[in-house]
RODO-2510 file (C-alpha; in nm, 4 decimals, decimal comma):
residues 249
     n   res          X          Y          Z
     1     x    -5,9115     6,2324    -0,7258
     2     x    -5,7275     6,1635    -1,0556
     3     x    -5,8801     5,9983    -1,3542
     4     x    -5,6690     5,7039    -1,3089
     5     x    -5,7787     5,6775    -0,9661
     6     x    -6,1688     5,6918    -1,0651
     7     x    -6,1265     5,4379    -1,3240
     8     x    -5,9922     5,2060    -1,0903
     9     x    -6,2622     5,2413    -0,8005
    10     x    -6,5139     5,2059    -1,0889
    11     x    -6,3110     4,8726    -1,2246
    12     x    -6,3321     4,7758    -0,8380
    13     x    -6,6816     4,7864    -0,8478
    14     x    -6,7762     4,6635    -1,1604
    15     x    -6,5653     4,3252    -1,0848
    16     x    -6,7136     4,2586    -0,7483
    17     x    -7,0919     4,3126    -0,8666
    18     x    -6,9800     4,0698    -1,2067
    19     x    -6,7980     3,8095    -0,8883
    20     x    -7,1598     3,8617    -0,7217
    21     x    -7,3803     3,7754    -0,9945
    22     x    -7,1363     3,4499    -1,1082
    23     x    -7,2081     3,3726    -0,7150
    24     x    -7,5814     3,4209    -0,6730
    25     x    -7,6200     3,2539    -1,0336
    26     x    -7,4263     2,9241    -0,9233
    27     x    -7,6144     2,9149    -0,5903
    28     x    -7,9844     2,9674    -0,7351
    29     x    -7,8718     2,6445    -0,9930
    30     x    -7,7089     2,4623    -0,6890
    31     x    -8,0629     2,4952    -0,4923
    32     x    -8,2871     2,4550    -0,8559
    33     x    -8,1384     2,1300    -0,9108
    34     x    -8,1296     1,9943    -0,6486
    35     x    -8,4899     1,9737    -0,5992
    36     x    -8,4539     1,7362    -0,8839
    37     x    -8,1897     1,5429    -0,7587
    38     x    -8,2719     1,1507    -0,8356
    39     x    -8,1849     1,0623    -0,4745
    40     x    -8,5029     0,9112    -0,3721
    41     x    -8,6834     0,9967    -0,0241
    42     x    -8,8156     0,7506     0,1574
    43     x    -8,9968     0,8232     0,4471
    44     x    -9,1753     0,5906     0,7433
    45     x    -9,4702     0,6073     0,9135
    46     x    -9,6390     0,4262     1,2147
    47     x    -9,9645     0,5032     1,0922
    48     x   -10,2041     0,6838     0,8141
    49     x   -10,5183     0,7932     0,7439
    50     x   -10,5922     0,8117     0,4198
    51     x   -10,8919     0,8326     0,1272
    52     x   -10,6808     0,6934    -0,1513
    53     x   -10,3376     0,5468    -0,2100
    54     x   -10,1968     0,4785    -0,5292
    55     x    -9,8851     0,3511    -0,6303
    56     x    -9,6895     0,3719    -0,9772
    57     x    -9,4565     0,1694    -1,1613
    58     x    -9,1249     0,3550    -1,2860
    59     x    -9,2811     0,4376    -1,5949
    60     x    -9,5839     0,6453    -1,3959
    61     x    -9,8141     0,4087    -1,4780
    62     x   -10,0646     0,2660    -1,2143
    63     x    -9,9687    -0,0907    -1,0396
    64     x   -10,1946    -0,0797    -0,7343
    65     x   -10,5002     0,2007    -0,6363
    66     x   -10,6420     0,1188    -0,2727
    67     x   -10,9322     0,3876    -0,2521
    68     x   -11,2616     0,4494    -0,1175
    69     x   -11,6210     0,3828    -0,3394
    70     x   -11,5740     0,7988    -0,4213
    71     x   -11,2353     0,8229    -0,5440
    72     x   -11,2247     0,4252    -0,7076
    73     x   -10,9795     0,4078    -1,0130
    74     x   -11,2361     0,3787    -1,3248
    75     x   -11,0380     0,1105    -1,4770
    76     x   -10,7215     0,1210    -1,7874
    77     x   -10,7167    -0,0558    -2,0667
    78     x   -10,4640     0,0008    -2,3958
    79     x   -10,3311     0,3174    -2,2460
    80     x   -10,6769     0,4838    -2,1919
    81     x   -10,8573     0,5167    -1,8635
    82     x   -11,2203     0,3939    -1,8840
    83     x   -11,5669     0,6560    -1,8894
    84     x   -11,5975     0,7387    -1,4936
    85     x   -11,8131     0,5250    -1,3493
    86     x   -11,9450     0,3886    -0,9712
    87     x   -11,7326     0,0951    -0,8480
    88     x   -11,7043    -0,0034    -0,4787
    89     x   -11,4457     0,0629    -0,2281
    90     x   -11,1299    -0,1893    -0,1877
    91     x   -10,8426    -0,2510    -0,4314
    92     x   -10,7573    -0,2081    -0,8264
    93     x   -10,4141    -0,4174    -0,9745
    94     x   -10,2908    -0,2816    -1,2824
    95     x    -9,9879    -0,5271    -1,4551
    96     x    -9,6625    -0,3782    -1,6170
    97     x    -9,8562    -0,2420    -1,9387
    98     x   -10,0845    -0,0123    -1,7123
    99     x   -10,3891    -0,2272    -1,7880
   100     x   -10,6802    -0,3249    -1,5256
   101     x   -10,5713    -0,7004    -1,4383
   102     x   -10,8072    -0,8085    -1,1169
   103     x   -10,8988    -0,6393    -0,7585
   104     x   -11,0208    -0,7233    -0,4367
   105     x   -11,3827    -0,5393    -0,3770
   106     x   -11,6789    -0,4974    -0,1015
   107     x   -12,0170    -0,3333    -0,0746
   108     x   -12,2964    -0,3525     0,1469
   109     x   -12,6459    -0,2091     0,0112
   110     x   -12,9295    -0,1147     0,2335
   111     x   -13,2749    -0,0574     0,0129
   112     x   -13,6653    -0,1016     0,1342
   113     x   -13,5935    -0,3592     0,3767
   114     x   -13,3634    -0,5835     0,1553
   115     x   -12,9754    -0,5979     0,2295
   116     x   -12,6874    -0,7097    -0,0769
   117     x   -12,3537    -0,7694     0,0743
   118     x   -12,0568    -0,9616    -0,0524
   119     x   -11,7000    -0,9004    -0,1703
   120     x   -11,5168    -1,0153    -0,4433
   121     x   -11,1495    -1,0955    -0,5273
   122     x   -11,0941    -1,1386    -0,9258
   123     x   -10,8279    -1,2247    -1,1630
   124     x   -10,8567    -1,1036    -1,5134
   125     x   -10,8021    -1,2194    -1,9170
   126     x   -10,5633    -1,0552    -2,0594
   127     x   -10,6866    -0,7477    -2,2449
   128     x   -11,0314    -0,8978    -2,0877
   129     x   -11,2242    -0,9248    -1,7654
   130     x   -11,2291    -1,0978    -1,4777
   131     x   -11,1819    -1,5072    -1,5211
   132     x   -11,1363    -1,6360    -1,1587
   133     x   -11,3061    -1,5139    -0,9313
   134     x   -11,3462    -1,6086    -0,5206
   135     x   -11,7056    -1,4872    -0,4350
   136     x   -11,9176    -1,3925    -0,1203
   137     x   -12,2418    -1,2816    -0,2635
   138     x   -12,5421    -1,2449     0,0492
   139     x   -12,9051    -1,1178    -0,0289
   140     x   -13,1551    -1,0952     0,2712
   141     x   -13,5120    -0,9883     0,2071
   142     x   -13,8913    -1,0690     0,3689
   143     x   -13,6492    -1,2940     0,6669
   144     x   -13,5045    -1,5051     0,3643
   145     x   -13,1369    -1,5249     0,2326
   146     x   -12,9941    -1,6012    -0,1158
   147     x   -12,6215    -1,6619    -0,0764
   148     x   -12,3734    -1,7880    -0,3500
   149     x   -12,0213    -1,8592    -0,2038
   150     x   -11,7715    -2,0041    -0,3798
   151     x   -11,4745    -1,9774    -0,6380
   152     x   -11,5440    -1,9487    -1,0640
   153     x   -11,3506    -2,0228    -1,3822
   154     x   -11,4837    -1,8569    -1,6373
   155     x   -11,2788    -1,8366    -2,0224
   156     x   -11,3033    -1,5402    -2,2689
   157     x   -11,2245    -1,6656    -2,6504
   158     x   -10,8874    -1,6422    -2,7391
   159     x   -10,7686    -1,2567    -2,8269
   160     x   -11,0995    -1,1304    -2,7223
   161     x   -11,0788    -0,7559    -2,6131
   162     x   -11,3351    -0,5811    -2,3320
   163     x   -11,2366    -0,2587    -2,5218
   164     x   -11,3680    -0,3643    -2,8398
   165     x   -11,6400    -0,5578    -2,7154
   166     x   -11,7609    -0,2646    -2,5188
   167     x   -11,7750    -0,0397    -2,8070
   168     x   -11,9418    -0,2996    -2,9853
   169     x   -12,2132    -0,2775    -2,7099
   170     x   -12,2102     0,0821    -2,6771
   171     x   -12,3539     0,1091    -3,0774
   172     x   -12,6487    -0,1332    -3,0155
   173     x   -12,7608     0,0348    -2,7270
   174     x   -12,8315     0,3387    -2,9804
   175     x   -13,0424     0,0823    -3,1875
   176     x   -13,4159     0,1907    -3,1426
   177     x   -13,5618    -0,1108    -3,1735
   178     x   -13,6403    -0,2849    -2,8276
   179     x   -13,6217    -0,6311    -2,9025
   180     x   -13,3905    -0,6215    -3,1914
   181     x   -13,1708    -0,3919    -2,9302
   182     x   -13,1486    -0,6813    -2,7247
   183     x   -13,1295    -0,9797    -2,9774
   184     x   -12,8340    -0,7775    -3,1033
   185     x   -12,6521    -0,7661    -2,7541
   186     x   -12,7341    -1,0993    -2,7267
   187     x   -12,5321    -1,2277    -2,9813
   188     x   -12,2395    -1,0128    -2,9099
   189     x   -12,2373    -1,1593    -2,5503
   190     x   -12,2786    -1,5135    -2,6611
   191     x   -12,0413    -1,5041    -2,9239
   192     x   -11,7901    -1,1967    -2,7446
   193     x   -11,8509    -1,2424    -2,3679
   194     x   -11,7573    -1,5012    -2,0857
   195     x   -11,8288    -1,8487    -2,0337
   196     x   -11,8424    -2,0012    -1,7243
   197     x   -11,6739    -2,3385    -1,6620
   198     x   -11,6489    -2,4133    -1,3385
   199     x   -11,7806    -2,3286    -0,9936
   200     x   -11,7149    -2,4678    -0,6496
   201     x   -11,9155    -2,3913    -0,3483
   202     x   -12,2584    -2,2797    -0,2516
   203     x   -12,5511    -2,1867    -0,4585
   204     x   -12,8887    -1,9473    -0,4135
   205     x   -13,0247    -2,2353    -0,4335
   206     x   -12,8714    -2,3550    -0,1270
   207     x   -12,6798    -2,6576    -0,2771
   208     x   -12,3109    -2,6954    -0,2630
   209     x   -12,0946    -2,8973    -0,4972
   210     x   -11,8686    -2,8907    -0,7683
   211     x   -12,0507    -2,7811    -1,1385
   212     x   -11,8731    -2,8180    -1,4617
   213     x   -11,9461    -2,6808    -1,7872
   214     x   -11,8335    -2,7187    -2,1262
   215     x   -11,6927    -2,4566    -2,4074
   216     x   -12,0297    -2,3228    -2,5094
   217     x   -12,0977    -2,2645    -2,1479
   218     x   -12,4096    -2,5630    -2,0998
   219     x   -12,3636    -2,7529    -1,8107
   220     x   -12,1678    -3,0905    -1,8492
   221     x   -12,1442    -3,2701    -1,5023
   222     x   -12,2570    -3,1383    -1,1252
   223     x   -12,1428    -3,3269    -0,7891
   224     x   -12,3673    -3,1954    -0,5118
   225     x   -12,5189    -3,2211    -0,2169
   226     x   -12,8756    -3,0514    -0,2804
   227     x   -13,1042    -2,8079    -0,0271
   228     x   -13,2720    -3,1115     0,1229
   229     x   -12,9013    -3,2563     0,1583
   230     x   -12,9501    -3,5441    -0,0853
   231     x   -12,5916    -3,6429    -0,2574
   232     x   -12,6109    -3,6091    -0,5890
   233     x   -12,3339    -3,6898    -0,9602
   234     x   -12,5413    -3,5997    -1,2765
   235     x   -12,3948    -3,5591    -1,6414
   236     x   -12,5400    -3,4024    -1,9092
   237     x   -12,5269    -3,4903    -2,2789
   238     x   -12,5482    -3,2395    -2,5958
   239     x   -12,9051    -3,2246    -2,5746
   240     x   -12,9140    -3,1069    -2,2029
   241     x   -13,0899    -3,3933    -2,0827
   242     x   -12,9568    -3,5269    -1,7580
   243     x   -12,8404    -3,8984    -1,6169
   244     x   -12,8284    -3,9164    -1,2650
   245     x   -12,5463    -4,1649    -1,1459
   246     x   -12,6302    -4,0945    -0,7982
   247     x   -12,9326    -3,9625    -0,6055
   248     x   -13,0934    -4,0164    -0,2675
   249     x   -13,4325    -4,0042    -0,2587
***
């Protein structure tokens, strides 16, 4: 074989191993992005069995975790997911910022005879906790039951943050002091923390009516029917003290 001749076998060669590699390389990028092709997937199912669902807005963020009590959602708030913590089973809304906004919950508790059972569906302040609320709340114990059932308004002040407030809290738990500890955390609350305005439904106490309250959270009027099923419309003025407009004796 000539020179000529072995330089073109070897030219042969060379350009079908160079037309190999352009082919393998195009192929491996064909099959690489593809896996990231934007086409989305969508896929149906008669039925699932699952521990925990969640589902994210475009942005990745959270807008609905359905879970059990072990894998609940802590909570979000200004971009940060809350300390882990125990919360019961049901579902967590988040809105379009990523932030905790309300959630439909349910426990039952079994301890020493004594059973707590309720759920709980809750709407919340913005930047703030819950401030209508639809409540089942049962407690049986010694043959007797305590059951509040009903729906709440409660108000935050305006701008108030459960972020702040909390760290707030966290500091004057450090505070030695027992019962300056606790005068402390009582201020925050009653200057920081919720008021409730209004209820509708059934008390502990077994009466069921409509109770209004004013800003500062003392009780202004109550339309009942008490636990002996006397009728009952009492205001109260500033002082707390109470006019009945209607009672049955």
């Amino acid at each position: 074989m000539t020179d000529q001749q072995k330089n073109n076998k070897l030219e042969r060669k060379v350009n079908f191993l160079s037309a190999y590699a352009i082919i393998s390389a195009t192929s491996i990028g064909f099959f690489i992005l593809s896996g990231f092709s934007p086409t989305e997937k969508v896929e149906n199912f008669d039925e699932i069995t699952v521990k925990k669902i969640t589902v994210l807005g475009e942005d990745h963020l959270p807008r609905i975790v359905l879970s059990n009590e072990t894998r609940q959602h802590p909570g979000r708030m200004d971009g940060k997911e809350m300390e882990p913590r125990e919360r019961p089973s049901g579902i967590i809304f988040f809105n379009n910022e990523g932030d905790e906004c309300g959630g439909l919950i349910y426990k039952t508790d079994k301890k020493e005879g004594k059973v707590s059972s309720g759920m709980s569906f809750t709407m919340d302040n913005y930047k703030d906790d819950q401030v209508i609320q639809i409540l089942n709340d049962e407690f049986y114990t010694d043959g007797k039951a305590y059951i509040k059932r009903g729906i709440s308004i409660n108000q935050y002040p305006v701008g108030s943050s459960m972020v702040e407030r909390n760290n707030k809290l966290k500091e004057l738990r450090t505070i030695e002091d027992e019962k300056d500890r606790r005068e402390k955390i009582n201020q925050l609350i009653k200057k920081e923390g919720p008021v409730n305005r209004l209820f509708i439904g059934k008390t502990k106490g077994n009466s069921s009516g409509l109770f209004l309250a004013g800003p500062d959270g003392a009780p202004k009027m109550m339309i009942y029917v008490d636990e002996n099923g006397n009728p009952k419309i009492q205001t109260f003025n500033d002082k707390g003290e109470i006019k009945d407009f209607l009672e049955s004796e």
